[in-house]
C-alpha positions in Angstrom: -11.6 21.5 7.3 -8.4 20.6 9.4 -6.2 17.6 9.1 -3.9 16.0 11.2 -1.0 13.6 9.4 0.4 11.0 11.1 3.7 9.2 10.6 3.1 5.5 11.2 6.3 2.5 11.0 5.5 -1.1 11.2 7.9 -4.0 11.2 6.5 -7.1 9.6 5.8 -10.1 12.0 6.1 -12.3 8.8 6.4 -12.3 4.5 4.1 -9.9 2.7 2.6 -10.6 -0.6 0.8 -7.7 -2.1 -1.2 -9.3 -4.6 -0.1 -8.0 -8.4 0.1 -10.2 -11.4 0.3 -13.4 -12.6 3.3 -14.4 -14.6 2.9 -18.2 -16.0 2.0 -19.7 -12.5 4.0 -17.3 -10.5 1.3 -14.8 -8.6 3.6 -11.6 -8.3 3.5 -9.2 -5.9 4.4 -5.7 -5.9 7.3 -4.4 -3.6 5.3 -1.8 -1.6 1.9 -1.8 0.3 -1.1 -0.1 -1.2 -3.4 2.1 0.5 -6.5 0.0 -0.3 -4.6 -2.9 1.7 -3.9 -0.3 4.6 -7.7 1.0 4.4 -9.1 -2.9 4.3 -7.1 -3.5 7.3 -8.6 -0.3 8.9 -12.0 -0.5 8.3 -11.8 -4.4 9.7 -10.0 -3.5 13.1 -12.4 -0.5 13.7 -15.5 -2.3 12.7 -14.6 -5.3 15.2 -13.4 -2.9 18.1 -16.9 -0.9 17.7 -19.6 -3.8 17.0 -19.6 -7.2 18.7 -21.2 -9.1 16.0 -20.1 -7.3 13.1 -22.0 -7.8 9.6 -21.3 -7.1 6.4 -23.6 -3.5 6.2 -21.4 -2.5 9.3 -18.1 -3.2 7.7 -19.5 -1.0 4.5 -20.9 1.8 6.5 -17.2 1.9 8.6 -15.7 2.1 5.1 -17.8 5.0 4.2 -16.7 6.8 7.3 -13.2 5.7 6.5 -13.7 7.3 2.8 -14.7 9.9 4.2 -12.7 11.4 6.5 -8.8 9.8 6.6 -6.3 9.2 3.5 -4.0 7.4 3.2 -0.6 7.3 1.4 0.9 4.1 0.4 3.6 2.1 2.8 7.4 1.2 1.3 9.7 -0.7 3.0 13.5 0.6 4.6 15.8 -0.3 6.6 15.4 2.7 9.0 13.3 1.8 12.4 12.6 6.0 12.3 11.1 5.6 8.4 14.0 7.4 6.7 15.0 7.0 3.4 12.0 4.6 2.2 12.5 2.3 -1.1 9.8 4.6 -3.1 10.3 3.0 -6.4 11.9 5.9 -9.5 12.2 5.7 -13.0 15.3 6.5 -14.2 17.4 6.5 -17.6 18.5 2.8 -16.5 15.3 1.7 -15.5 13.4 1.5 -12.7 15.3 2.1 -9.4 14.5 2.2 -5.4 17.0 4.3 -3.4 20.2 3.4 -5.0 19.2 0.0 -5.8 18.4 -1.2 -9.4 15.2 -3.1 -9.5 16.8 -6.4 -10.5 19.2 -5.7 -7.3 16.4 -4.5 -5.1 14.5 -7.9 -5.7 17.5 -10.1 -4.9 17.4 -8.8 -1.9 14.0 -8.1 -1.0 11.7 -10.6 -2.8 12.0 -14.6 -2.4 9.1 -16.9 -3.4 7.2 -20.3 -1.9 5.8 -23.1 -4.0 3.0 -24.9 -3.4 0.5 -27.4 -5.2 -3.2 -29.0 -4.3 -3.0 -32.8 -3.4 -5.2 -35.5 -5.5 -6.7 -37.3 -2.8 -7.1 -40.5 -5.0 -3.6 -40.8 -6.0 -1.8 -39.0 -2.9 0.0 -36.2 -5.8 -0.4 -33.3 -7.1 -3.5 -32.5 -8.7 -2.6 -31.2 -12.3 -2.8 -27.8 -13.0 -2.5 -27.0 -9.1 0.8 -26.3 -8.8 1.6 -21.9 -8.3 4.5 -20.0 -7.0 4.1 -16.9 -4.8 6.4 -13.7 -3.9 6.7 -12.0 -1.3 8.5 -9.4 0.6 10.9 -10.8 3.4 10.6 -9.2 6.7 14.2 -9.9 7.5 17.1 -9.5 4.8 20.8 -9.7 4.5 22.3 -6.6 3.0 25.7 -5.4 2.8 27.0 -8.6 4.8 24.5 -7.3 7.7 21.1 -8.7 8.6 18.7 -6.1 8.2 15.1 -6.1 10.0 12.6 -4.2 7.5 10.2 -1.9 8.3 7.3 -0.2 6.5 6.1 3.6 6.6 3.7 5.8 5.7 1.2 8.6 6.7 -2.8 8.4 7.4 -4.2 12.0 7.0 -7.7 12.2 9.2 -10.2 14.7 9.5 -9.9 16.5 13.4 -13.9 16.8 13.0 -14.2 13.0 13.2 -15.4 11.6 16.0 -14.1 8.1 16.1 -10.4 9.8 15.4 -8.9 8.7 18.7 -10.8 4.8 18.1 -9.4 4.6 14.8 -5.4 5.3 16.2 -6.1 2.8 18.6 -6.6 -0.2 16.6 -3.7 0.6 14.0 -1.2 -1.1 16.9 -1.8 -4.5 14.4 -3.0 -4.7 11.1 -3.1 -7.9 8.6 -2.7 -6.6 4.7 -2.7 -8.3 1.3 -2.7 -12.3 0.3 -2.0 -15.4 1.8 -2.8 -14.3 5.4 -4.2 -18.2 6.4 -0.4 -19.1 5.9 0.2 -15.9 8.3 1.3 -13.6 5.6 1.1 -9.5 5.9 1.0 -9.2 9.6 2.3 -5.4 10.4 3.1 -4.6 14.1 3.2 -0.3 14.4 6.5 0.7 16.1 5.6 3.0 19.0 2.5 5.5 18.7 1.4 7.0 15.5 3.0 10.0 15.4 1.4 13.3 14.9 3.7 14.9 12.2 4.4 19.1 12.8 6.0 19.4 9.2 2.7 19.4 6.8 4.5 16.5 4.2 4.3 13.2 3.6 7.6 11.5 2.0 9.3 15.0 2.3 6.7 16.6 -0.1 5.2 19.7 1.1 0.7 19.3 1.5 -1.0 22.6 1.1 -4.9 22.8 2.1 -7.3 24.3 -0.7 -10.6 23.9 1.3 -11.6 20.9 0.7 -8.9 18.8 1.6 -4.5 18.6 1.2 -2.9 18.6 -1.5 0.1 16.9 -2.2 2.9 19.2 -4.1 5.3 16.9 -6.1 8.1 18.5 -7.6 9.5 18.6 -11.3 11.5 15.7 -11.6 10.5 13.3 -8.4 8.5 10.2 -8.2 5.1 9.9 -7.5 4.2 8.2 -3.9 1.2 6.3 -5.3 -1.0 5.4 -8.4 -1.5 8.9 -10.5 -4.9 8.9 -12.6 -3.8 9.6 -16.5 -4.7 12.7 -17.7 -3.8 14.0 -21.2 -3.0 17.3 -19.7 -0.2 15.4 -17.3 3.4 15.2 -19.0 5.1 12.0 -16.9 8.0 9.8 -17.8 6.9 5.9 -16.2 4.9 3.5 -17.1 0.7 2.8 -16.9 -1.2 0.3 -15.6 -4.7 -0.3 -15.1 -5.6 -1.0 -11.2 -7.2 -4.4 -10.8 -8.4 -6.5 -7.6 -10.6 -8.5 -5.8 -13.5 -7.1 -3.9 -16.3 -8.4 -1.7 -19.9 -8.0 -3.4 -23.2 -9.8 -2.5 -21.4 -12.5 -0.2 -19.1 -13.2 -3.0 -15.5 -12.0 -3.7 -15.1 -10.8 -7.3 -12.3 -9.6 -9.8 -12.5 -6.5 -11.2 -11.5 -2.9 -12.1 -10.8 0.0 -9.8 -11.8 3.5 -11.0 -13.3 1.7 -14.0 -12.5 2.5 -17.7 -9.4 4.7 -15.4 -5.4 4.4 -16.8 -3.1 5.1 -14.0 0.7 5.8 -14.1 2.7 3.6 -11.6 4.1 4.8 -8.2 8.0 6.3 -9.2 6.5 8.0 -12.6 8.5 11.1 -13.2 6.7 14.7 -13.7 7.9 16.9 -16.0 6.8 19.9 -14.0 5.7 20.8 -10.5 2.4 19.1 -9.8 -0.4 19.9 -7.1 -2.5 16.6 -6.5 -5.6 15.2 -4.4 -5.2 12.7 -2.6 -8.4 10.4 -3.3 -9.8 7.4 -1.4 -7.6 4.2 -1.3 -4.6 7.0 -1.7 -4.8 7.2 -5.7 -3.6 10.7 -6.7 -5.6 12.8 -9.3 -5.2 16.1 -10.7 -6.6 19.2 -9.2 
């Protein structure tokens, strides 16, 4: 089977909030952009540039086709309009770090939140209970005594065989991605064209083909791009998490587990030796 990778940068047109976890009443979000927000997005342009009256069977069988023959590697932010040097997040001896910024440093920067509260129509205040903060990413930061636009990057790996390839590059010009998009939240705009990538990598790690599809080679001692299924076998220094969010079933959205009764460890989780990896559907990494 032959793959083509392709870099893609986007500048946000607004905040991003990539829905995480609650914290008392603040909703959390995490500081990069998950494949499954990159896929939804995706599956919804290409189903709306293919059918005029889209319904909800179209939009699954367009996911299927997605599933089946593009991956996708999660997006982190930089400052570089070329992609370089992306904030992939690393654990380290004093905690968890992105480039050379310690988290609690990275999030001063990065990460600002908005209050809001629902209105008791009776009384004209706040209804009790209502009241919830949100984070999100900024799109524009000051850093260094410079204002700094901030971009985000990452790769979509699709299968040459496909025959909606050249439909599907087309539509990624704009995208819409995680929470709060009624307040205009997670708009992406793609800088330039996707570009087709000559190195076989993704985040400077080396893909090798084994028949069925690339795998991703991560080095003893650097971070994982994306979500890594636990495996007892797997020797990693990081933390776990289950994966947990909404999805759309039977005209209803509902809350629940991804790759059910499945323990991840968390994008930056250290290897202790060289691992070779498949890249899954909504970009979550499992051993070979």
């Amino acid at each position: 089977m032959s793959w083509n990778i392709y870099h893609l940068i986007y500048i946000p047109k607004g905040p991003v909030h990539i829905g995480y976890h609650k914290l008392g009443f603040i909703q959390r979000t995490r500081y990069y952009i998950l494949a499954r927000n990159i896929w939804g997005a995706i599956a919804s342009n290409l189903t709306k540039a293919i059918y005029e009256d889209p319904d909800t069977q179209k939009y699954s069988d367009i996911g299927k086709e997605i599933n089946e023959h593009v991956l996708i590697s999660y997006f982190y932010p930089t400052f570089n309009r070329n992609g370089k040097n992306p904030f992939i997040p690393e654990y380290s001896n004093t905690g968890i770090r992105y480039g050379e910024l310690s988290e609690n440093r990275f999030e001063s920067i990065f990460v600002r939140s908005h209050t809001q509260t629902a209105i008791e129509p009776s009384s004209v205040t706040a209804e009790e209970g209502s009241l919830h903060e949100t984070e999100f990413i900024l799109p524009i930061v000051k850093y260094r005594g410079e204002i700094e636009p901030i971009y985000f990057v990452g790769y979509i790996i699709i299968n040459n065989n496909w025959e909606k390839i050249d439909k599907c590059l087309d539509i990624m010009d704009e995208i819409c991605v995680g929470g709060e998009r009624r307040y205009g939240f997670g708009r992406l705009r793609l800088i330039g064209l996707p570009e087709l990538q000559k190195e076989r990598s993704i985040f400077n790690y080396p893909l090798k083909e084994d028949g069925s599809g690339p795998l991703l080679i991560i080095p003893k001692g650097k971070p994982i791009p994306a979500h890594l299924v636990a495996d007892p076998c797997l020797e990693l220094k990081g933390d776990i998490e289950p994966l947990v969010g909404w999805d759309y079933e039977k005209g209803e959205y509902k809350l629940r587990l991804y790759h059910e009764g499945k323990i991840f460890w968390l994008p930056g989780s250290i290897p202790e030796k060289e691992l070779a990896l498949k890249i899954d559907k909504f970009g979550i990494l499992t051993k070979v």
